[in-house]
C-alpha positions as CSV (number, residue, x, y, z in Angstrom):
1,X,0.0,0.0,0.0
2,X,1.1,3.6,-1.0
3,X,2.6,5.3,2.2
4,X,0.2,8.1,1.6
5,X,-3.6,7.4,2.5
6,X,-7.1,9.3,1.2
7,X,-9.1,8.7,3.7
8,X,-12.9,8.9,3.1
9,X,-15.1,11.5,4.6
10,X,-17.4,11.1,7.2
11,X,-21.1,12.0,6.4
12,X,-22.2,15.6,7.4
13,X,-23.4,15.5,11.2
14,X,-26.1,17.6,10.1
15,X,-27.6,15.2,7.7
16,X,-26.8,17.0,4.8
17,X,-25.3,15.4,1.7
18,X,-22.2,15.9,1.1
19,X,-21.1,17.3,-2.7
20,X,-18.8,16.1,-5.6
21,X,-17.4,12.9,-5.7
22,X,-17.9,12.2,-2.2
23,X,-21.7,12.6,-3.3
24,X,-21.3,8.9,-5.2
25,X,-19.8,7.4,-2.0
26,X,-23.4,6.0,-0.6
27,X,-24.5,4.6,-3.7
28,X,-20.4,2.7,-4.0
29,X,-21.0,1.1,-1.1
30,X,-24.4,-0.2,-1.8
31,X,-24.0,-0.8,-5.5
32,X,-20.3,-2.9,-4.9
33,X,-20.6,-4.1,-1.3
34,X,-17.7,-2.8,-0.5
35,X,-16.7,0.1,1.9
36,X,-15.3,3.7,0.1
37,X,-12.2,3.5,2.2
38,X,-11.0,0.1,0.5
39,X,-11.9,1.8,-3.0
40,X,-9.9,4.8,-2.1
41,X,-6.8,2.5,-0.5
42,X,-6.3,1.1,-4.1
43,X,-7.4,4.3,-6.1
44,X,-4.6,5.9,-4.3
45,X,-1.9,2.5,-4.7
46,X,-2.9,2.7,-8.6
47,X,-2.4,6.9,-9.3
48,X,1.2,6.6,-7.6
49,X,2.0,5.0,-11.1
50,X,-0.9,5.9,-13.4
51,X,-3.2,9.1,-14.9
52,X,-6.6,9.8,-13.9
53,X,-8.4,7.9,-16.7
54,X,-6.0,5.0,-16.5
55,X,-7.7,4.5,-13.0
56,X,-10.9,5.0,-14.1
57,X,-10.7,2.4,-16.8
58,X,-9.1,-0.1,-14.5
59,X,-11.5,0.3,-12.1
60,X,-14.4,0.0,-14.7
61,X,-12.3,-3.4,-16.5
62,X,-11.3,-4.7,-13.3
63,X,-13.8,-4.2,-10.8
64,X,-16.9,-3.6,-12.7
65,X,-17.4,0.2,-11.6
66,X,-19.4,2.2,-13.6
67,X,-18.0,5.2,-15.4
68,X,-19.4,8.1,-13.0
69,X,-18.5,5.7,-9.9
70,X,-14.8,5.1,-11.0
71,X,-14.4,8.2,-11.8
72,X,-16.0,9.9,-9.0
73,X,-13.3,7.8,-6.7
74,X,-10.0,8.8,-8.8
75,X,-11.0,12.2,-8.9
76,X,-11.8,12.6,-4.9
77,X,-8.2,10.9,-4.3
78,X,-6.6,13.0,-6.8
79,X,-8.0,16.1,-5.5
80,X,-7.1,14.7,-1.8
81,X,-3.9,14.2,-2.9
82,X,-2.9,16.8,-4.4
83,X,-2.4,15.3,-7.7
């Protein structure tokens, strides 16, 4: 694992929902079974060596993600990172 880490947001305490990628996050973890944190730990492993859309597509080959989903998870990691 990368020795950085994205670490997923925690839903607003005042029940609203969140916006931007992290906005895709409830219906990731329904649609894939699958925490956001886990998606984000290799989303994160994956851009130390690749470009946005390279993630995307390997997370839409690989894993079954759909477009907006993969691409909502690369681009809050990016933006988390700094990338």
């Amino acid at each position: 694992m990368t020795d950085h880490r994205v670490t997923a947001p925690v839903p607003p305490a005042d029940g609203t929902k969140p916006n931007g990628p992290a906005s895709y996050f409830p219906s990731i973890e329904k649609t894939y079974g699958r925490p956001v944190q886990e998606w984000l730990d290799l989303v994160a492993d994956r851009l130390d060596d690749h470009g946005h859309m390279a993630v995307v597509g390997w997370l839409k080959d690989e894993h079954g993600l759909g477009h907006g989903h993969a691409n909502a998870l690369v681009a809050y990691a990016r933006n988390a990172l700094g990338a």
